[in-house]
N, C-alpha and C positions, 0 to 999 in steps of 0.2 A: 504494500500500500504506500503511495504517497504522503514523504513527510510533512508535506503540506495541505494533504487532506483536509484539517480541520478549519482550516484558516480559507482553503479553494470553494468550501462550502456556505462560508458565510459572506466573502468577494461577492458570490455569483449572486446571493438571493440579495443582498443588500446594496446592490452597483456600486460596492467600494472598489479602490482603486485596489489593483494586484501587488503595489509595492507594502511590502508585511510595515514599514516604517506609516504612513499613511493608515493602513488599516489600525493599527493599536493608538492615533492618535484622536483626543479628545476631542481637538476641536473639529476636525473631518465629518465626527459621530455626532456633533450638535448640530453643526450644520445642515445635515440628511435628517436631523430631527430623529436620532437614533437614540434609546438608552443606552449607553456606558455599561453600566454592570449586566444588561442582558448581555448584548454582544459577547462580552467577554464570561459571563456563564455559560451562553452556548458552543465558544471558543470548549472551554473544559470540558462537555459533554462529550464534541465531537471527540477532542483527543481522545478520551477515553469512556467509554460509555459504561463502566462498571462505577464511576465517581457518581454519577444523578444523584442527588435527592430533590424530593420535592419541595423539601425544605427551601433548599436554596432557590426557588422560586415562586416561593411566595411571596415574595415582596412585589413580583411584577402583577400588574393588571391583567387584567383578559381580555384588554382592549389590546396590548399588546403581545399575548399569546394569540388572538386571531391572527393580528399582522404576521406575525411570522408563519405560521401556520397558511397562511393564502400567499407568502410570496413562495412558499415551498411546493403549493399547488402550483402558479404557475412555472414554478424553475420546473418541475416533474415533466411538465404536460409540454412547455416551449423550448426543453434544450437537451434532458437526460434520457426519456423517452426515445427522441428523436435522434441523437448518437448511438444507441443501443441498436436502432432498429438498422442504421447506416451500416455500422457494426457486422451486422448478420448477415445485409444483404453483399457485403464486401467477399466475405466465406463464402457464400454461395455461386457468386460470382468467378472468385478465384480458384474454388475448388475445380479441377480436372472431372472429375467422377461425380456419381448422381449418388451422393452421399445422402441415405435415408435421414439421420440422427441430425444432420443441419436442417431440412425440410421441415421434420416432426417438432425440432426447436425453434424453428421461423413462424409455424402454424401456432405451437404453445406462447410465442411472446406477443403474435399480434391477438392472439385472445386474453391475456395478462393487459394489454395495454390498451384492449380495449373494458376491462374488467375496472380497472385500476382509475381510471377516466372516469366512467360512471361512479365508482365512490365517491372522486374528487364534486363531479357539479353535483352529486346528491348533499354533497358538504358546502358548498359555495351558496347553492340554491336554498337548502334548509337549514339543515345543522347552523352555520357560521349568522348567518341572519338572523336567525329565532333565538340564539345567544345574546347577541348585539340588543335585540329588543328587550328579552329580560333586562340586560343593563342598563337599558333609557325604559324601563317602567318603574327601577327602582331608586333613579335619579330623579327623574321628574314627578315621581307620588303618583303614575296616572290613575286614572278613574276606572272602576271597577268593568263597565265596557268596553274597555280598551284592552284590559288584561284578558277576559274572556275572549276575546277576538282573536288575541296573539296566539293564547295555549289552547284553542278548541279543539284545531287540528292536526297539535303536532306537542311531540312531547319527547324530551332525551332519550325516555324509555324505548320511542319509536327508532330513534337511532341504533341505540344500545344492541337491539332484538336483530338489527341488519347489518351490525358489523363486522369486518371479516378482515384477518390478518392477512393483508398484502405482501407483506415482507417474507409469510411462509412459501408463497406460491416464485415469489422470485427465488428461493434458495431453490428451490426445484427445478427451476430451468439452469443457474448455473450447476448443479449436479449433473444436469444432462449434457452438459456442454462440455466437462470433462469427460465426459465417456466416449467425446471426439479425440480421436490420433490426427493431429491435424498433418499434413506431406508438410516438404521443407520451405514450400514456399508458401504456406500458409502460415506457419510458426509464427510473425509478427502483429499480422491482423486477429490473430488467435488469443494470443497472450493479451490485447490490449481487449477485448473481446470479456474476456472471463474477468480482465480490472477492472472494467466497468461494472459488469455485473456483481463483482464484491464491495467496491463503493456504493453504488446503489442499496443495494443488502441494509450497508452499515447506516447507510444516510434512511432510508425507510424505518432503520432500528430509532433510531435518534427520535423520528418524527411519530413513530407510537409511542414510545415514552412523552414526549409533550402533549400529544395528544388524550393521550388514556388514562393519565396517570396525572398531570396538571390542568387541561384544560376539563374536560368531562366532569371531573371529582368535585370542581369547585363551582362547574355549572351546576351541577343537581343540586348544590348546597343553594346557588343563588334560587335556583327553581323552588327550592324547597321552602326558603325564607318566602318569597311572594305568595307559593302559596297559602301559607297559614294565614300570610298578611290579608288577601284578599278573600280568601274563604271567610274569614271573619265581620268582612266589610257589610254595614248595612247595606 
């Protein structure tokens, strides 16, 4: 893996600049209207994902766990998706022979990505919004029609009931991509091939732990505060 993994993951989602001087500096991160101490938490996780706690991100909002969380939707969907698939079709291309096991893993990633997809806008569309609105009904006091409106037809529960580890179904395709022997002229497109797919892995790991374990946990508490609040309401 790249030493620079941890630091290339937070460049891309946040358009900082790629010089690591620049990236660790303050005023850069005010600028872009960035937290400080997030950045540099998420810095920690990526290097090492056995360090998370959720401790240490409590302090952030969930106005700013969304943000990260939807630039990581589009980094998936506008750039890592999109190499990955480059990726594949390069092997197929350069491959000599009608190699079954690169087919069967071309056909399993465009159904993963297209799998993977549909999580995200089911997130962008509901999950991340219906969030956000808990937040501005517990800002603003709204009015007991307003809250019935927002939770009539949708509930974390509903989330919870359809969620699905994406991160398992990628360790499955790079398992199948090592039970390619790739010829000698394939070896560089190959290798770079199977790093993408452990990057990804890592970076999908990072992004369920924010997700499942920070953002969720503390939405049902908000969900749960409103609702006593307004069940109670004249």
């Amino acid at each position: 893996m790249e030493n620079d993994f941890p630091i290339s993951q937070i460049v891309q989602r946040y358009d900082l600049a790629a010089d690591k001087d620049l990236l660790y500096s303050y005023e850069e991160l005010r600028r872009l209207n960035l937290d400080q101490r997030f950045i540099y938490t998420l810095l920690q996780t990526f290097e090492d994902e056995k360090t998370f706690s959720e401790k240490e991100y409590e302090i952030f909002s969930l106005e700013t766990i969304i943000d990260y969380l939807r630039r990581t939707h589009s980094y998936y969907l506008s750039k890592k998706l999109l190499e990955i698939e480059q990726s594949i079709d390069i092997l197929l291309k350069d491959y000599s022979g009608n190699h079954p096991l690169l087919h069967i893993l071309n056909t399993f990633f465009n159904e993963y990505t297209s799998h993977l997809s549909s999580h995200i806008r089911e997130e962008e569309k509901h999950l991340l919004p219906y969030i956000k609105n808990l937040l501005a009904l517990e800002k603003e006091n709204a009015d007991t029609e307003t809250y019935f409106a927002i939770t009539n037809n949708y509930s974390l529960q509903t989330f919870i009931d359809s969620h699905h580890d994406t991160e398992k179904d990628l360790s499955i395709i790079r398992n199948t991509i090592l039970e390619y022997q790739p010829p000698v002229s394939n070896q560089t497109p190959y290798r770079i091939l199977v790093s993408q797919l452990q990057a990804f892995e890592r970076d999908l790991f990072v992004h369920a732990l924010i997700e499942d374990r920070i953002l969720i946990p503390r939405a049902l508490e908000l969900e749960k505060r409103l609702r006593a609040l307004y069940n109670q309401a004249p």
